[in-house]
C-alpha positions in Angstrom: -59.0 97.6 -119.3 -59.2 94.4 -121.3 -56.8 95.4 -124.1 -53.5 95.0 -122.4 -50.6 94.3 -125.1 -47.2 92.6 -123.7 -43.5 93.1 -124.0 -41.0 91.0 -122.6 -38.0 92.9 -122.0 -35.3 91.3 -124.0 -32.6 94.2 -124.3 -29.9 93.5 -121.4 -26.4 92.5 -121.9 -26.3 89.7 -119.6 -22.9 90.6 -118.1 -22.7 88.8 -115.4 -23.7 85.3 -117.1 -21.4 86.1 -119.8 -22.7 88.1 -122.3 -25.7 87.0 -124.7 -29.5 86.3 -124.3 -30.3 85.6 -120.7 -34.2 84.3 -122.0 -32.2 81.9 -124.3 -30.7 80.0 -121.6 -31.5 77.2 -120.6 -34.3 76.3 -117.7 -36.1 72.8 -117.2 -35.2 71.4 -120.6 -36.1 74.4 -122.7 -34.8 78.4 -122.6 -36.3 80.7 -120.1 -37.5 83.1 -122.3 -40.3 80.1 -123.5 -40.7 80.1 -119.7 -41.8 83.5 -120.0 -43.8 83.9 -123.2 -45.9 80.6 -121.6 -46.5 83.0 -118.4 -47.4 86.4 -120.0 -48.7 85.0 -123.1 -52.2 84.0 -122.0 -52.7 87.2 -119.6 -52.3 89.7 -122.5 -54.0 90.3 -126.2 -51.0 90.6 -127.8 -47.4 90.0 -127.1 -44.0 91.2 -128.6 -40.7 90.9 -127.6 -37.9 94.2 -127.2 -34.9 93.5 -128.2 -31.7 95.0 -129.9 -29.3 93.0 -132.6 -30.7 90.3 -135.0 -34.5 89.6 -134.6 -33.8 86.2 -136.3 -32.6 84.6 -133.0 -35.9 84.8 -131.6 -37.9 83.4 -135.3 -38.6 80.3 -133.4 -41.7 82.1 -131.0 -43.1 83.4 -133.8 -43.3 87.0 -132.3 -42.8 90.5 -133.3 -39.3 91.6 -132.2 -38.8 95.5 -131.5 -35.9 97.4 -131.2 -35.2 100.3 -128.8 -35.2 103.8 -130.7 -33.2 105.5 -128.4 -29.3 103.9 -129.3 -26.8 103.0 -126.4 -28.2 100.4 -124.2 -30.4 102.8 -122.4 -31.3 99.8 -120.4 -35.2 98.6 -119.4 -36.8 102.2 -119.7 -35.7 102.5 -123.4 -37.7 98.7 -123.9 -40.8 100.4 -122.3 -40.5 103.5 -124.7 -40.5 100.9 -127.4 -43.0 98.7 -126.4 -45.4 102.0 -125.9 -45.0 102.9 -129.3 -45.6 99.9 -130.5 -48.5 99.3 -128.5 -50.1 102.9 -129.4 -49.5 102.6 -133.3 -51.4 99.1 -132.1 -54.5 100.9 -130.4 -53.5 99.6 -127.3 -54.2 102.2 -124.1 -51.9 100.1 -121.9 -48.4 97.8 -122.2 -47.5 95.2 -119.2 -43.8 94.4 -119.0 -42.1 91.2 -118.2 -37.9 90.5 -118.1 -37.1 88.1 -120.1 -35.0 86.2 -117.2 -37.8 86.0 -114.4 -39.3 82.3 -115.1 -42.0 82.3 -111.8 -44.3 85.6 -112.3 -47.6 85.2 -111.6 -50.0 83.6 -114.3 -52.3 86.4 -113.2 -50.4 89.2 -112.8 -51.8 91.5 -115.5 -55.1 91.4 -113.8 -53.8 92.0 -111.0 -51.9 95.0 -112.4 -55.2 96.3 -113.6 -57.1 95.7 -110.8 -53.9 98.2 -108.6 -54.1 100.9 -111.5 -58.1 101.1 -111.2 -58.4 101.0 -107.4 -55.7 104.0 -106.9 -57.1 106.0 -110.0 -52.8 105.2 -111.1 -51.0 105.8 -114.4 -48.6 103.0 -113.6 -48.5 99.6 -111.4 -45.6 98.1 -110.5 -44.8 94.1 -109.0 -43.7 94.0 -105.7 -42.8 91.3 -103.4 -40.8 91.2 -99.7 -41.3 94.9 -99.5 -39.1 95.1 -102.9 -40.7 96.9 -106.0 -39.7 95.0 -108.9 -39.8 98.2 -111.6 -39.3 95.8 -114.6 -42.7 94.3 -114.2 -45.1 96.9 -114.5 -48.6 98.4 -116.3 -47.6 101.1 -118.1 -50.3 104.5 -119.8 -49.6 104.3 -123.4 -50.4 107.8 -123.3 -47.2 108.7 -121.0 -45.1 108.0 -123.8 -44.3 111.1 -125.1 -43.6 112.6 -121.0 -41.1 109.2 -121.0 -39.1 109.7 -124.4 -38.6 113.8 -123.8 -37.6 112.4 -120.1 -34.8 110.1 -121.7 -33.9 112.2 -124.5 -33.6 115.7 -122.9 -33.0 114.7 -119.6 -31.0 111.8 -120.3 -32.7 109.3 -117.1 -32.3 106.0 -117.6 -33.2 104.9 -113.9 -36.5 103.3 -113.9 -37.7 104.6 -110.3 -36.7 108.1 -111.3 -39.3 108.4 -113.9 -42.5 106.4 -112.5 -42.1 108.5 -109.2 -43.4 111.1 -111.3 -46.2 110.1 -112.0 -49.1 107.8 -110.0 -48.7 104.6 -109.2 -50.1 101.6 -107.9 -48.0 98.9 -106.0 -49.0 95.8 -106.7 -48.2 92.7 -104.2 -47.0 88.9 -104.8 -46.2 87.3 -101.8 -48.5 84.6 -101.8 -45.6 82.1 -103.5 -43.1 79.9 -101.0 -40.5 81.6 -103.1 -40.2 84.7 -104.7 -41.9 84.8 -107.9 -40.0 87.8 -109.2 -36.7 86.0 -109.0 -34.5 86.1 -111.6 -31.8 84.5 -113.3 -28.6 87.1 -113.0 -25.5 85.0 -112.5 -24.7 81.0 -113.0 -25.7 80.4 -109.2 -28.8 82.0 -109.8 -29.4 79.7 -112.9 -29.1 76.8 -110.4 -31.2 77.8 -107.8 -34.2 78.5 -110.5 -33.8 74.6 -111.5 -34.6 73.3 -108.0 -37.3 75.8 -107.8 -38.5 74.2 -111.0 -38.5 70.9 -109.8 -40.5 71.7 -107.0 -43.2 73.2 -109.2 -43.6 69.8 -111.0 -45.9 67.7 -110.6 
């Protein structure tokens, strides 16, 4: 399970900080989505970036940026259906997602991801940490696609958790940080409390 492709979800409306990019934000002198791509980037064979409006915003990373095909801010399950099609018209049997505002994932989840899917026989890992699942970071069957757009389309679910329950899947466990490495950056506070965790990452 070598040939993982990655997508960093991009697509939320970032309410709650005010509207905008969330990844383009600032963090420790540079925007957390460079935070991110410097996280996922070595753990994958090829990485892309899901995200509605303008492409151009994100020329500077030098990634391919792809839109959801399902319209209406269908929130992070319509990024997955993207990133699957992309990654199957790509050969790729498997997609690992990453939000674009969590600076302090593993640098080794994806192996860890495959190493979950393999043992349990799974369709599907998922990140957890303090008994949470964190459904946004995940390893996700290319060849599921098709179940998840009819799911989305006909059945109109949007929930993450209501679709993988369907299917197998292997929890995946990070709890070997002082902090929890799938926090993220929702509100100004939050934004705050990432830059003393960054400090205390520094060297």
């Amino acid at each position: 399970m070598d040939e993982v492709a990655g997508v960093i979800l991009a697509g939320g409306l970032a309410r709650r900080m005010g509207g905008g990019d969330k990844g383009l934000i600032a963090l420790g002198g540079k925007p957390i989505l460079a935070h991110v791509i410097e996280r996922l980037k070595p753990q994958v064979k090829a990485l892309i970036i899901n995200a509605n409006g303008g492409p151009e915003r994100f020329a500077d990373y030098g990634l391919p940026v792809v839109s959801d095909s399902i319209a209406g801010s269908a929130g992070p399950l319509a990024g997955v259906l993207a990133g699957l099609d992309w990654a199957a018209g790509e050969g790729f049997d498997f997609i690992a997602t990453a939000a674009t505002d969590t600076p302090f994932f593993p640098r080794d989840l994806v192996c860890r991801f495959c190493e979950g899917v393999s043992t349990a026989q799974a369709q599907l890992a998922v990140a957890a940490s303090g008994a949470r699942h964190h459904p946004v970071f995940g390893l996700w069957a290319s060849s599921l696609r098709e179940d998840l757009r009819r799911a989305m389309t006909e059945e109109g679910l949007r929930k993450v958790e209501d679709w993988t329950k369907r299917h197998r899947i292997a929890p995946v466990a990070s709890d070997d940080q002082p902090y929890d490495p799938f926090f993220n950056v929702n509100r100004p506070e939050d934004l705050a409390e990432a830059e003393i965790i960054m400090d205390k990452q520094r060297p």
